[in-house]
C-alpha positions in Angstrom: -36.3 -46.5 27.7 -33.3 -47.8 25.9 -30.4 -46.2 24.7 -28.6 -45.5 21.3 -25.6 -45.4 20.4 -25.5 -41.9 20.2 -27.1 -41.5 23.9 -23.9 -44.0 25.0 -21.7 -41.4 23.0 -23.0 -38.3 23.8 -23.3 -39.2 28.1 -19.8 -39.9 27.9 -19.0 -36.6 26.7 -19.2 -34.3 29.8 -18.7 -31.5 27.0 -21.9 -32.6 25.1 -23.5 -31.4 28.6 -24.4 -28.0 27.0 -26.6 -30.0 24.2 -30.1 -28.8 23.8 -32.1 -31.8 25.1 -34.7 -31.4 22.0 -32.0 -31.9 19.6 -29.9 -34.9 21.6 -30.8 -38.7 21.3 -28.2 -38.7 24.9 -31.2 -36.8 27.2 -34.0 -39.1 25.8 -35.9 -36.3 25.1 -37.9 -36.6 28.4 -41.8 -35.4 28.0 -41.4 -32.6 30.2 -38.9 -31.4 27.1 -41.1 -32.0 24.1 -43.1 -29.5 22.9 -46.8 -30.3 23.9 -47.7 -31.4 20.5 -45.0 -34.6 20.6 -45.6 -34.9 23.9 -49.4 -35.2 23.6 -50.8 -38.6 22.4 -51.7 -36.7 19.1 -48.1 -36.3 18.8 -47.1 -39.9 19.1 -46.4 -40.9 15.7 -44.3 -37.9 15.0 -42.1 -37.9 18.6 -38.9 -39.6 16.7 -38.4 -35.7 15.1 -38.0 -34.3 18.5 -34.1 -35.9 18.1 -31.7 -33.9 16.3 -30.2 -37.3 14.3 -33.4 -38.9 13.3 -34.0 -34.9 12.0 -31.2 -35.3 10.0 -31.3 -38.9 8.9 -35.5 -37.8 8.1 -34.4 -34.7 6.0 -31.8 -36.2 3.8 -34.1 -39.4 3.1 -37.0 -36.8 2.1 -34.4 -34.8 -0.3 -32.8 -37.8 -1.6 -36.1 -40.1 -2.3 -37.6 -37.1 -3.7 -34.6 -36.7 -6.1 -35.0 -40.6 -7.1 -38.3 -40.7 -8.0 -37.3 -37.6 -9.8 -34.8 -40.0 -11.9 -36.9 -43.6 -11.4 -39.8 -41.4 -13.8 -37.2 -40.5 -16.0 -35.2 -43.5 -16.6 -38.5 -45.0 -17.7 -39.1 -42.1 -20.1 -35.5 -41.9 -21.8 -35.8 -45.9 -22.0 -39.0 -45.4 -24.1 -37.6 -42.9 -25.9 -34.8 -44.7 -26.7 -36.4 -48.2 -27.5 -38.5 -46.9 -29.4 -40.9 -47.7 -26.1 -40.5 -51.6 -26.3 -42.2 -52.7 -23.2 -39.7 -55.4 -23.1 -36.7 -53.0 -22.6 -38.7 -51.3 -19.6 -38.9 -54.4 -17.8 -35.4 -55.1 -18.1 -34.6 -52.0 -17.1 -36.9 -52.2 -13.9 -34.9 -56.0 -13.3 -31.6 -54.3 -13.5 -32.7 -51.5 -10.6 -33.7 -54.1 -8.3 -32.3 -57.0 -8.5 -29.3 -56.2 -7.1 -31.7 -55.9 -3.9 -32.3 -59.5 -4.3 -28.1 -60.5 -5.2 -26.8 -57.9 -2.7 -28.6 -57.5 -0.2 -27.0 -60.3 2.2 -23.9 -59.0 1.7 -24.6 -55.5 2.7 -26.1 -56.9 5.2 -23.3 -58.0 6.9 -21.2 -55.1 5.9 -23.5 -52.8 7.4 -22.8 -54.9 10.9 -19.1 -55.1 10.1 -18.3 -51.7 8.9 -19.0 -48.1 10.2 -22.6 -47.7 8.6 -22.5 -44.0 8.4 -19.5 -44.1 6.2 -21.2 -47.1 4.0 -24.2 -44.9 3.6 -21.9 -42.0 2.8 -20.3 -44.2 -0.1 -23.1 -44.8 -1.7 -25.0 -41.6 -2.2 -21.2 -40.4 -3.9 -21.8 -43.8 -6.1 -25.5 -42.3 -6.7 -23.9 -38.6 -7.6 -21.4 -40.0 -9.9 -24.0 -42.1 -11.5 -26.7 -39.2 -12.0 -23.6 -37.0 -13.3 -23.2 -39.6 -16.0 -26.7 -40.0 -16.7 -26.8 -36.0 -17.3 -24.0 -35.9 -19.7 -24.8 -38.8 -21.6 -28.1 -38.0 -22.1 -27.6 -34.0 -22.9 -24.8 -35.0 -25.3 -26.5 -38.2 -27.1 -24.4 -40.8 -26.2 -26.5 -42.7 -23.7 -27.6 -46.0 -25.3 -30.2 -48.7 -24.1 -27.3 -51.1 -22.9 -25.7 -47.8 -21.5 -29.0 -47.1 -19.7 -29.1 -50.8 -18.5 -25.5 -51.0 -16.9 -25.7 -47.5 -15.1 -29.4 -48.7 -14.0 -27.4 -52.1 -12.4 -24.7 -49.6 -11.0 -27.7 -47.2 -9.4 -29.6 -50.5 -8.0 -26.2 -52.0 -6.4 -26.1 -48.7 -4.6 -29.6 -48.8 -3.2 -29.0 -52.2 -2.1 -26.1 -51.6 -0.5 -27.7 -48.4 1.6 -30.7 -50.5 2.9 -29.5 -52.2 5.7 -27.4 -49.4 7.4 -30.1 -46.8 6.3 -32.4 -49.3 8.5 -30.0 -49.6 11.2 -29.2 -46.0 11.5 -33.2 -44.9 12.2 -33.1 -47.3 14.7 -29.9 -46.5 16.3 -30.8 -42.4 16.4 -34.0 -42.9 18.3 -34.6 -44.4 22.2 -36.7 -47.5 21.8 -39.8 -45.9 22.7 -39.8 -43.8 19.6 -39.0 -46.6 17.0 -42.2 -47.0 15.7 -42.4 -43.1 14.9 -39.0 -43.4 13.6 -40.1 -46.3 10.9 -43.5 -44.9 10.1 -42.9 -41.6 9.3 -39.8 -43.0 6.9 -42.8 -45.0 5.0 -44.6 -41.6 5.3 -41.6 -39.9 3.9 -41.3 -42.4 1.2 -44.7 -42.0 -0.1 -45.0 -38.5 0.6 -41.9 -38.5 -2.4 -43.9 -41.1 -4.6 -46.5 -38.3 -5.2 -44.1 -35.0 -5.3 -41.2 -36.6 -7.4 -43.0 -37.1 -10.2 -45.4 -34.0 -9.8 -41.7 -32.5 -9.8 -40.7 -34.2 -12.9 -43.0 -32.9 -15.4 -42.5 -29.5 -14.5 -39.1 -30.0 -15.0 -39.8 -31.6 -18.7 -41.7 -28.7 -19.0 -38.8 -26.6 -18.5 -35.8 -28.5 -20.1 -34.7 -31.3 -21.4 -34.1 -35.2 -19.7 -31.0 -34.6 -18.8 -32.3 -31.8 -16.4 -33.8 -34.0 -14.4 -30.4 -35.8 -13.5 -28.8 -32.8 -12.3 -31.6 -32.4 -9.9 -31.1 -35.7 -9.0 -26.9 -35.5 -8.5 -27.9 -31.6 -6.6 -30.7 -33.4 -4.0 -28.0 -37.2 -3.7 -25.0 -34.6 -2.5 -27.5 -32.3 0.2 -28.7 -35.5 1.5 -24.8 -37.0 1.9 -23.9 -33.7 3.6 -26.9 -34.0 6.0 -26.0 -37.4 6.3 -22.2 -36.8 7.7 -23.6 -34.2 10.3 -25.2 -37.0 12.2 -23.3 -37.8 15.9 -23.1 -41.3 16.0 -20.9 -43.7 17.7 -19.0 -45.5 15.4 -20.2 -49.0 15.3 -18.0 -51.4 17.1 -19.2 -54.9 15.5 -18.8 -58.4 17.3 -15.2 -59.7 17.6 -15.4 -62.7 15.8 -13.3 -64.3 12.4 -16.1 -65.7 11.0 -16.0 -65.5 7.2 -18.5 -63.6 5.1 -20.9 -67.0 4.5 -20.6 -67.4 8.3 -21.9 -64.3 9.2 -24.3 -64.1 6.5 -25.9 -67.7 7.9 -25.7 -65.8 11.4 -27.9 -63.3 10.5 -30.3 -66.2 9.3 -30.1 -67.7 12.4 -30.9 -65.0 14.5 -33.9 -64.4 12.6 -35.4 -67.6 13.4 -34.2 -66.9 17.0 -36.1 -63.7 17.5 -39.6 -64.2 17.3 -41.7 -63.3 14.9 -39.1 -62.1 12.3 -39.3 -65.4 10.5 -43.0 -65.0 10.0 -42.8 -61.1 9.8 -40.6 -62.0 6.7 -42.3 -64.0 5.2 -45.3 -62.1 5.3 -43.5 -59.1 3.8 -42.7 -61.8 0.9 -46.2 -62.8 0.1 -47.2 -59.1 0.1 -44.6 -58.3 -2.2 -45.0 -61.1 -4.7 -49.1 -61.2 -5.0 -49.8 -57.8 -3.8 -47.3 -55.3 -4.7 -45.8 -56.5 -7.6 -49.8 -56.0 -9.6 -48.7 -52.5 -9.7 -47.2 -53.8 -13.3 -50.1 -54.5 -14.8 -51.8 -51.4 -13.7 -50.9 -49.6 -16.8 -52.3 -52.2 -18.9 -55.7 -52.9 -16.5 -56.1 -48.7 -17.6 -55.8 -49.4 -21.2 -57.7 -52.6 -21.3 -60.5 -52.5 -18.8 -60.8 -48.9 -17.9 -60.7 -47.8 -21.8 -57.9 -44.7 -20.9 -54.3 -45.0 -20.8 -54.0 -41.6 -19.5 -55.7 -42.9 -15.9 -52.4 -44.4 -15.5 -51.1 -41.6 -13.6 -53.5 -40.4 -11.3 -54.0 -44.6 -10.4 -50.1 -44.3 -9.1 -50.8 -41.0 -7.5 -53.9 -42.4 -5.4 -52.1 -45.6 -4.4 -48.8 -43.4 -3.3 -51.5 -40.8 -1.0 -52.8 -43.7 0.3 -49.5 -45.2 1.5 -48.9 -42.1 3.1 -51.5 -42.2 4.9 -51.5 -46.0 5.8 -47.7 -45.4 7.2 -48.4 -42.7 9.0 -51.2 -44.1 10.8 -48.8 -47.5 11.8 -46.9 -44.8 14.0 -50.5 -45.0 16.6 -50.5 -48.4 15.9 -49.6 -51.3 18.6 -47.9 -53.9 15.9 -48.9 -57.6 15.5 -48.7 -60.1 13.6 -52.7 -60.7 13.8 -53.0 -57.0 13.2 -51.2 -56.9 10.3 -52.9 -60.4 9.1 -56.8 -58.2 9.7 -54.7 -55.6 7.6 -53.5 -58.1 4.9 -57.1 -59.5 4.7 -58.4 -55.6 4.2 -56.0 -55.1 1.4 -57.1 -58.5 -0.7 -60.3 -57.4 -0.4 -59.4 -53.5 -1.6 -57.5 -55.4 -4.4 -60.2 -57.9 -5.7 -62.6 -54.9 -5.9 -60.0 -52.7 -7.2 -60.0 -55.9 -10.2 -63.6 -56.1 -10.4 -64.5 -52.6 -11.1 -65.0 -50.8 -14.7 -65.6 -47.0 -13.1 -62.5 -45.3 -13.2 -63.9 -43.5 -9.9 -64.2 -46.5 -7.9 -60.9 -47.9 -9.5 -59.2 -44.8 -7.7 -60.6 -45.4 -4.5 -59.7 -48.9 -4.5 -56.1 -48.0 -4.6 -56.4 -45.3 -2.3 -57.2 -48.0 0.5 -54.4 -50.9 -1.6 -52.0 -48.2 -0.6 -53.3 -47.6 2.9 -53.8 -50.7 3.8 -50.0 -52.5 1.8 -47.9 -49.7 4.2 -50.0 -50.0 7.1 -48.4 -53.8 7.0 -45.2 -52.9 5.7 -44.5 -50.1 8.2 -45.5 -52.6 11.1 -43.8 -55.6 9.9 -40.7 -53.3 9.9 -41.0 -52.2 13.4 -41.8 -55.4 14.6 -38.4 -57.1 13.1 -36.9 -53.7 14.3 -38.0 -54.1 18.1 -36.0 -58.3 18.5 -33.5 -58.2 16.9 -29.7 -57.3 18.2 -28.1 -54.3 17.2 -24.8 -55.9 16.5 -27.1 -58.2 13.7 -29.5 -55.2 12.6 -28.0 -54.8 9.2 -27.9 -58.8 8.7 -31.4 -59.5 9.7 -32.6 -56.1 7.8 -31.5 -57.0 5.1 -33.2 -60.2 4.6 -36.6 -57.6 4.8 -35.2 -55.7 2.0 -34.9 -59.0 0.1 -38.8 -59.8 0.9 -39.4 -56.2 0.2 -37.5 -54.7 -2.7 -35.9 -57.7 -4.1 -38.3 -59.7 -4.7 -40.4 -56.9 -6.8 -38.6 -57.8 -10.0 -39.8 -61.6 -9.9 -43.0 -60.6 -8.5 -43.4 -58.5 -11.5 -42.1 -61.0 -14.2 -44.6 -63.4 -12.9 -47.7 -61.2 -13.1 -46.8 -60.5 -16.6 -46.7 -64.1 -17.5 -49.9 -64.6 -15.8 -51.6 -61.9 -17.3 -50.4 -62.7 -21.2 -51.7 -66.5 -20.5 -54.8 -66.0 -18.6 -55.7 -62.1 -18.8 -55.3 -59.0 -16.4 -58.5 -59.1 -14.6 -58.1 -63.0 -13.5 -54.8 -62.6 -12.7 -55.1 -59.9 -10.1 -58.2 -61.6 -8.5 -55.9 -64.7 -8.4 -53.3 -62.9 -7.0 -55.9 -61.2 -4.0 -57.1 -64.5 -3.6 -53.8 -65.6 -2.5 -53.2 -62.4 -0.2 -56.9 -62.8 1.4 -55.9 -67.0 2.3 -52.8 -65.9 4.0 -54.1 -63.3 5.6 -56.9 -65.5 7.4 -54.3 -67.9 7.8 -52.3 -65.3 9.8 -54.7 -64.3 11.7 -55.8 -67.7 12.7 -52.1 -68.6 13.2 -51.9 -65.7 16.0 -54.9 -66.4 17.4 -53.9 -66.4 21.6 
C-alpha cells in the first residue's frame, strides 16, 4: 500500500503516536481498524472517508461546491435580469467562468508542483470570499452592471482554475493508494450530489430574499470550507530541485504525460467527451422549448442528468478502470444521447439524461483515477491540470460550437451529430484496447 505525504509526516512524528488510526492517513487505516461497513466490499467505494484528511478535504468540497452552484444559478439569473435576458450576454458570461480553465490551467499546474498546494488552495477560496462579498454588495446596492458581472465572473473563473490542480493533488496525496479510486469517485459524487441541492437551495433562498442573499451564502459556505481546508496535516510539498523556467516545466508536465501510459489517451478521451458530449447540455434549454413544447422542463432535465451523475460516480468507486471500460461506457452514453435527441415524450427525455449523466461520470471519474494512479507526485498538479483543460476548459468552446451548429442546421441534428461522434470513438477505443 503506498504512502502519502501525510503517512511520511505523521510516522516521523513519534508524538503523532497517540493518533486515532481511523482518523490518520500515517496507520493506513488497516482493515482490522475500519468499521465493518468500509471494511466490507460494500464499503469499497466509500473506504477513502475512514481518513481524517480526505474527511476534511471531502467536507469543505461538499460546502463549497454547494455554495457555488448556489452562485453559478444566480449569476445566470442577475445576468438575465440585467440584459434584459439577451442570450448572448449569458454565453459570455459562461466564456468568462471558464475559460480561464482553458488560459490558466497550465500555469497552475505547475504552481501547484512548485508551491505548497494547501496554501494555493487556501488563496483562492479568500479570492472566492472577496469576490462573492462584492457580488453581495453590488447587487443589494444597484451598482452591479453587465461588464461589472463579466469582470468579477473572469476573476471567480481564474480562481477555480487555479484550485484545480492542487485540489486534485491533495485527494490524492490524503489517501494510501489503495483508496484513490474512492477518493476520486466520491468527489464526482460530491460534485453532483451539489448540482441537485445548490439550486434546490437557491430558490428557496429567492423565495426568501433578494439576489444578493444568495452571495452571502456563498462568501458564508467559501470561508467554512477554507477553515476546513487549513485543518488538514499535510506535509508541505517539497517540489523537484531544478531551475527550469515556467515554459520548461510546463513542457515537462507534457512530457510526462505521454510517458505514463494511458494519460495521453485518457486525455484525450476526456476532450472528446467534453466537446460532443458535455458541452449539448447548452442546447438543452432550447431542445425543451423547441421539441418538447415546455420551457419549464428545463429544470427538472438538469436535475435528472445531475442524479444520474451521482449515481454514475459513485458506482466508478467498484469499478476496476480501463480504458476499454470506459470506451463500452462512452459507446452507452452516445447511445443514451442519440435517444435522448430522438424522443418527443418529456418522460423518456428524462430518463435519457438520467443514464447521459450516469454513464458521462462513470467515464469521467475513471479517466481521473486512471491519470491519478501513473503519474509522479512531484508532476501531479502539471499533468492534472492538462485534465482540467480537457475537462472544464474546453466546455466554453464545446458550447460555442453547438450553438453554431444548432442555428445552421437545427437542435435535433446537431445532437445526433454530435452522439454520432461520441458512439465512433467510443468503438474506436474499445477496439484500440482490445488485448
Amino acid at each position: 500500500m503506498g504512502k502519502t505525504h501525510a503517512e511520511e509526516s505523521l510516522g516521523a512524528n513519534p508524538a503523532d503516536a497517540a493518533i486515532n488510526p481511523a482518523d490518520s492517513v500515517a496507520m493506513g487505516v488497516p482493515s482490522s481498524r475500519l468499521p465493518r461497513f468500509l471494511a466490507s466490499e460494500r464499503g469499497r467505494g466509500f473506504r477513502a472517508l475512514a481518513h481524517r484528511e480526505y474527511r476534511l478535504l471531502f467536507s469543505a468540497f461538499v460546502i463549497n461546491q454547494t455554495g457555488f452552484w448556489i452562485s453559478h444559478i444566480s449569476l445566470q439569473k442577475l445576468m438575465i435580469e440585467l440584459s434584459d435576458n439577451d442570450p448572448s450576454m449569458v454565453g459570455w458570461l459562461f466564456f468568462f467562468l471558464f475559460v480561464p480553465a482553458f488560459l490558466f490551467a497550465p500555469i497552475a499546474g505547475v504552481a501547484a508542483d512548485r508551491f505548497d498546494r494547501k496554501r494555493i488552495l487556501l488563496g483562492c477560496y479568500s479570492v472566492v470570499i472577496g469576490i462573492a462579498g462584492v457580488l453581495a454588495w453590488t447587487t443589494s446596492t444597484g451598482a452591479i452592471t453587465p461588464r461589472l458581472l463579466l469582470l468579477l465572473s473572469l476573476v471567480m473563473g481564474t480562481a477555480y482554475a487555479f484550485s484545480g490542480p492542487p485540489n486534485f493533488a491533495i485527494a490524492a496525496n490524503s489517501v494510501p493508494d489503495d483508496d484513490l479510486p474512492s477518493a476520486v469517485s466520491l468527489q464526482s459524487a460530491a460534485n453532483n450530489l451539489t448540482r441537485v441541492v445548490g439550486p434546490l437551495l437557491s430558490a428557496s433562498l429567492v423565495a426568501m430574499g433578494s439576489l444578493a442573499s444568495r452571495f452571502v451564502v456563498y462568501m458564508v459556505a467559501a470561508a467554512i470550507a477554507a477553515t476546513l481546508i487549513a485543518l488538514i496535516r499535510l506535509t508541505p510539498f517539497t517540489p523537484e530541485d531544478d531551475d527550469d523556467g515556467m515554459l520548461a516545466r510546463m513542457a515537462s508536465g507534457f512530457r510526462h504525460a505521454r510517458e505514463r501510459e494511458p494519460a495521453v489517451p485518457a486525455l484525450a478521451t476526456v476532450a472528446v467527451l467534453t466537446l460532443f458530449g458535455v458541452s449539448h447540455m447548452t442546447l438543452v434549454s432550447v431542445f425543451t422549448a423547441e421539441v418538447l413544447g415546455d420551457r419549464d422542463l428545463f429544470e427538472w432535465i438538469v436535475a435528472s442528468t445531475g442524479a444520474g451523475a451521482l449515481v454514475g460516480a459513485l458506482v466508478s468507486g467498484y469499478r476496476q478502470t480501463s480504458l476499454r471500460a470506459a470506451g463500452g461506457m462512452f459507446f452507452a452514453y452516445a447511445v443514451a444521447l442519440t435517444a435522448f435527441a430522438s424522443t418527443r415524450d418529456w418522460h423518456i427525455a428524462m430518463l435519457m439524461q438520467l443514464l447521459i449523466g450516469f454513464f458521462y461520470f462513470t467515464v469521467m471519474t475513471s479517466l481521473q483515477t486512471i491519470v491519478q494512479q501513473v503519474v509522479d507526485d512531484a508532476k501531479r498538479g502539471r499533468v492534472m491540470s492538462l485534465f482540467q483543460i480537457c475537462w472544464a476548459g474546453l466546455v466554453p468552446f464545446g458550447g460555442i460550437g453547438m450553438g453554431k451548429a444548432a442555428a445552421a442546421f437545427g437542435v435535433v441534428p446537431t445532437l445526433l451529430g454530435a452522439a454520432g461522434v461520441c458512439a465512433s470513438y467510443g468503438i474506436l477505443l474499445i477496439v484500440w484496447q482490445r488485448d
